[in-house]
N, CA, C and O of each residue as an XYZ file, in Angstrom:
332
protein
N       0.811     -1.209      0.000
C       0.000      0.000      0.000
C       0.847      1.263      0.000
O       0.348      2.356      0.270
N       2.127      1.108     -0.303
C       2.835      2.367     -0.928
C       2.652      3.236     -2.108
O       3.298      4.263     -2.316
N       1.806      2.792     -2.800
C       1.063      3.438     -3.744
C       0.607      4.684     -3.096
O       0.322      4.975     -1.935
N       0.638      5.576     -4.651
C      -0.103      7.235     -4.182
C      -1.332      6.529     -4.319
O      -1.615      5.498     -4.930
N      -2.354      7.723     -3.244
C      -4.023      7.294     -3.997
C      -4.618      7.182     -4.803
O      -5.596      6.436     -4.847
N      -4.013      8.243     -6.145
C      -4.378      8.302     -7.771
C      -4.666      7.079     -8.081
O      -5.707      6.612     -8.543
N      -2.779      6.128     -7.542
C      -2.976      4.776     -8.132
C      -3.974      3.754     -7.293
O      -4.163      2.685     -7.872
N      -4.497      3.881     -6.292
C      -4.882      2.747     -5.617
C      -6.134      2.866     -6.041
O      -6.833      1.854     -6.088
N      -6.734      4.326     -6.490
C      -7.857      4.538     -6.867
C      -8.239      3.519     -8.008
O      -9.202      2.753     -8.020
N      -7.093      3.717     -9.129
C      -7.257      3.654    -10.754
C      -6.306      2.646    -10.682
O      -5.126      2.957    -10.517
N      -6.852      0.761    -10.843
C      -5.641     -0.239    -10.816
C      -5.393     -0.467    -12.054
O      -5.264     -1.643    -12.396
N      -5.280      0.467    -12.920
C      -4.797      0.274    -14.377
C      -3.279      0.626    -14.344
O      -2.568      0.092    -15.196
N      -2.650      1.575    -13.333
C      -1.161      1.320    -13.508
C      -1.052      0.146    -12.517
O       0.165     -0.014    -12.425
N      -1.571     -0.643    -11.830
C      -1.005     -1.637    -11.305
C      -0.614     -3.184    -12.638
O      -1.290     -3.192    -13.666
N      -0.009     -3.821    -12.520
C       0.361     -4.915    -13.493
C       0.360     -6.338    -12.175
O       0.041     -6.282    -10.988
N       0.807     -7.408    -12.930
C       0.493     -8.925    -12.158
C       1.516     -9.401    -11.772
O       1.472    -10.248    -10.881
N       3.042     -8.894    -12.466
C       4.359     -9.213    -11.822
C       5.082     -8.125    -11.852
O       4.771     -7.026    -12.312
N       6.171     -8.493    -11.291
C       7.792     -6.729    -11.546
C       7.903     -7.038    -12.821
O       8.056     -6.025    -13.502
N       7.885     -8.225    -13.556
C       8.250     -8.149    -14.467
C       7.297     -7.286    -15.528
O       7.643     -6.211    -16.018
N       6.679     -7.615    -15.657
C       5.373     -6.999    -16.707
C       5.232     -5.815    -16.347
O       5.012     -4.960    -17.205
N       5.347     -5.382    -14.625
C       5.761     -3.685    -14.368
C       6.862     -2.889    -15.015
O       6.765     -1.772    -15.522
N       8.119     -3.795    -14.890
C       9.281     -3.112    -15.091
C       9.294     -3.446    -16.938
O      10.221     -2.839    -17.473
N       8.732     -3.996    -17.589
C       8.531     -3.656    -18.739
C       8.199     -2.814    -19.203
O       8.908     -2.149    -19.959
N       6.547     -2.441    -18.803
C       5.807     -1.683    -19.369
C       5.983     -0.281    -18.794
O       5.478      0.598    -19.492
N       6.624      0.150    -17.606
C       6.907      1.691    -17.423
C       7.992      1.929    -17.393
O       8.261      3.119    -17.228
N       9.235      0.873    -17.542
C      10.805      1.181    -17.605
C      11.709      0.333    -18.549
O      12.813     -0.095    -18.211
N      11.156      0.139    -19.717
C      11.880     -0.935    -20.698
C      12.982     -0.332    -21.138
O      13.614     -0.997    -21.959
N      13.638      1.233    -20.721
C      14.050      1.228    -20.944
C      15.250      0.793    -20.440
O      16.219      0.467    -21.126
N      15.159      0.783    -18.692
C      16.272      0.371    -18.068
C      15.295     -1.135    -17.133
O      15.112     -1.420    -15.950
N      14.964     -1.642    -18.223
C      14.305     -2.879    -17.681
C      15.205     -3.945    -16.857
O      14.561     -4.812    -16.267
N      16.914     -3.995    -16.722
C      17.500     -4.904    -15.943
C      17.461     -4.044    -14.997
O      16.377     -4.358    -14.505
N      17.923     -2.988    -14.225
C      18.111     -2.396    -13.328
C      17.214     -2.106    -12.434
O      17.458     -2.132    -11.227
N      15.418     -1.619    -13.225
C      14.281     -2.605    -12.687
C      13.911     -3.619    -11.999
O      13.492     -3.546    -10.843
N      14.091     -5.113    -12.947
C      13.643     -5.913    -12.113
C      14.804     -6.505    -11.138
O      14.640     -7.445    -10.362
N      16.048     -5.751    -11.333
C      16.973     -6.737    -10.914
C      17.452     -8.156    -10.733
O      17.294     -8.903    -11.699
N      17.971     -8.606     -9.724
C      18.256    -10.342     -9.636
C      17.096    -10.981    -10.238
O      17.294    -12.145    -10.588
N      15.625    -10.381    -10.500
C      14.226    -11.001    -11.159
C      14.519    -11.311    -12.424
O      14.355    -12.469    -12.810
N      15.067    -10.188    -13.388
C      15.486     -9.871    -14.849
C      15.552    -11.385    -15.651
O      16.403    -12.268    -15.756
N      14.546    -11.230    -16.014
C      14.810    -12.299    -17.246
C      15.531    -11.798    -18.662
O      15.024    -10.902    -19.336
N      16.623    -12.391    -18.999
C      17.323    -11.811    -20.045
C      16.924    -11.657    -21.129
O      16.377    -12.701    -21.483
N      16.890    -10.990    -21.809
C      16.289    -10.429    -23.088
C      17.178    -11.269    -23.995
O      18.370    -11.286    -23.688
N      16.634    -12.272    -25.524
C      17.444    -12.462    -26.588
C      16.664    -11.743    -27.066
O      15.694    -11.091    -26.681
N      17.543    -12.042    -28.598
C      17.247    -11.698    -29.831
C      18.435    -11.244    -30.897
O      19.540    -11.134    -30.367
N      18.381    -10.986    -32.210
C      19.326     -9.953    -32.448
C      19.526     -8.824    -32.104
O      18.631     -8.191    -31.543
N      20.724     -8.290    -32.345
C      20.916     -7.121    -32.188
C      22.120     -6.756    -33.180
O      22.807     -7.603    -33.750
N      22.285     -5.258    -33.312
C      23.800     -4.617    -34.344
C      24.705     -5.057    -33.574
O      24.666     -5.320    -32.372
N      25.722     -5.144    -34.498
C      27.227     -5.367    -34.034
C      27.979     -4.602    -34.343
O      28.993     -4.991    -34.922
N      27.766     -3.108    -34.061
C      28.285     -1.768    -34.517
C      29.729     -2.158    -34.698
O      30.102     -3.037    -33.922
N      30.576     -1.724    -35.504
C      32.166     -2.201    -35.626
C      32.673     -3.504    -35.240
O      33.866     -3.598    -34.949
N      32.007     -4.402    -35.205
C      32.816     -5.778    -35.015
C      33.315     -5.458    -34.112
O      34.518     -5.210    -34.192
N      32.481     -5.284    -32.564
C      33.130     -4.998    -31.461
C      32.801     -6.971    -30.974
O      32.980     -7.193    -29.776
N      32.471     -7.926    -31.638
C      32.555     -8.811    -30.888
C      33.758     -9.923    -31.639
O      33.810    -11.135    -31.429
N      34.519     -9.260    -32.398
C      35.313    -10.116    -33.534
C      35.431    -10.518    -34.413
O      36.411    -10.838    -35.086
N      34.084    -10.571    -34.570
C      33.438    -11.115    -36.041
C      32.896    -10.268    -37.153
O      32.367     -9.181    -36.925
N      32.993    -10.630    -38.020
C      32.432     -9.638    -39.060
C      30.681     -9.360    -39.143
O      30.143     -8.389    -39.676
N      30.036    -10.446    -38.494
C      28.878    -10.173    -38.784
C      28.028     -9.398    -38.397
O      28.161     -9.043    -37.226
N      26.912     -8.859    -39.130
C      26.127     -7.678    -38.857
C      25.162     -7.759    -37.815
O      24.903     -6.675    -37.292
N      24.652     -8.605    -37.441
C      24.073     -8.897    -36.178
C      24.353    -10.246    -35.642
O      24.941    -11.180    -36.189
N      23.684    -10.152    -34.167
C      24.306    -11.011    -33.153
C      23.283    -11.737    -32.452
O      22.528    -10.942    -31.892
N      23.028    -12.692    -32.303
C      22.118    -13.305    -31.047
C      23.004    -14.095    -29.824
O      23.122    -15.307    -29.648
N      23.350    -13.423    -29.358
C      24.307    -14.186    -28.292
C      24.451    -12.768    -26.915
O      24.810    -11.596    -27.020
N      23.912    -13.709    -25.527
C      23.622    -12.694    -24.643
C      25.072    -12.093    -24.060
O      25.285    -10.974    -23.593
N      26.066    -13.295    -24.257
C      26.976    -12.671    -23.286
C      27.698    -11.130    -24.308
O      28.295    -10.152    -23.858
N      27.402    -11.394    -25.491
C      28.020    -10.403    -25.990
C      26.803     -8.911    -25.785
O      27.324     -7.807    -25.944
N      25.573     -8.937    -25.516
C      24.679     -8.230    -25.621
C      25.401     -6.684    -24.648
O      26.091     -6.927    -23.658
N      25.225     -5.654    -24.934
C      25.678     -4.415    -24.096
C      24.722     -4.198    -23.597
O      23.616     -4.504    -24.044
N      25.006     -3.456    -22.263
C      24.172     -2.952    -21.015
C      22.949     -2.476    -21.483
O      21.789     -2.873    -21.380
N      23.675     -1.201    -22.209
C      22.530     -0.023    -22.710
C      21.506     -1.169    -23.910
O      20.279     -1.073    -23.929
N      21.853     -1.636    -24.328
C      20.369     -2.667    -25.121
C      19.619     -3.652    -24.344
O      18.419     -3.922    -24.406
N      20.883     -4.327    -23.319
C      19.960     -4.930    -22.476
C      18.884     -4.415    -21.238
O      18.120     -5.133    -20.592
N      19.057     -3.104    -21.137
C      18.254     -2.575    -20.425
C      16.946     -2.129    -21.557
O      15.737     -2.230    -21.350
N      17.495     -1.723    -22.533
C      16.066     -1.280    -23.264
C      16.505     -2.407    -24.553
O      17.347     -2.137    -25.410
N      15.572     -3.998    -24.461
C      15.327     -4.621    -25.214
C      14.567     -4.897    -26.111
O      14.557     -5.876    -26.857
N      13.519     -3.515    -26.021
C      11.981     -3.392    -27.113
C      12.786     -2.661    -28.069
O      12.983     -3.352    -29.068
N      13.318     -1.530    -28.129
C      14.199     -0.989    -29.088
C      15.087     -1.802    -29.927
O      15.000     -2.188    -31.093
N      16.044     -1.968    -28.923
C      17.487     -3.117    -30.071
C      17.278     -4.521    -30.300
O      18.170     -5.071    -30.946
N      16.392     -5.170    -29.956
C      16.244     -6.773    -30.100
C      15.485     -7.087    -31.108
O      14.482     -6.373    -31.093
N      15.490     -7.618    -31.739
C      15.003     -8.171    -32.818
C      14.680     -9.608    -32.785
O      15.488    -10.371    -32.255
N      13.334    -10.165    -33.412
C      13.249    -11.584    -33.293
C      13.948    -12.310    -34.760
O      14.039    -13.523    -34.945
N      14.264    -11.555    -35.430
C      14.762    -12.407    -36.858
C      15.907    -11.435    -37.467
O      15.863    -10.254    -37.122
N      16.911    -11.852    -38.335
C      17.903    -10.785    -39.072
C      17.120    -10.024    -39.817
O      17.604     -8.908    -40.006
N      15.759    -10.265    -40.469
C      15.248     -9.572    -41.751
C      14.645     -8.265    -41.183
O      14.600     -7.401    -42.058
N      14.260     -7.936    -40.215
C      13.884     -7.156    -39.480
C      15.104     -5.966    -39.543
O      15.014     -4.952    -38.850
């Protein structure tokens, strides 16, 4: 019940997990959100300069994924290369 009253009034900003919270009002810094909760985001993403070694233009591989995309994964992730 830390909620302002606006919200307790109106349970349309309330959501059913952190997760689906920290999506939908902070995707952009969605790990830092849900924290230790964070389910990792795949998908593709750019590989601006072959910062991972390889020549290729995109990447699906998390350990190489950067902070700043993995916090906002609706922007840089992609479900397919054609995209």
């Amino acid at each position: 019940n830390n909620a302002p009253l606006y919200m307790r009034l109106n349970t349309l900003f309330f959501e059913n997990s952190l997760e689906s919270c920290c999506k939908r009002y902070y995707s952009w810094a969605y790990i830092e959100c849900a924290g230790e909760n964070a389910v990792t985001p795949s998908g593709y993403f750019p590989n601006w300069g072959g910062t991972s070694g390889t020549a290729e233009k995109c990447l699906n591989d998390g350990e190489l994924l950067p902070e700043y995309m993995q916090n906002d994964p609706d922007t840089w992730l992609m479900d397919s290369v054609e995209k």
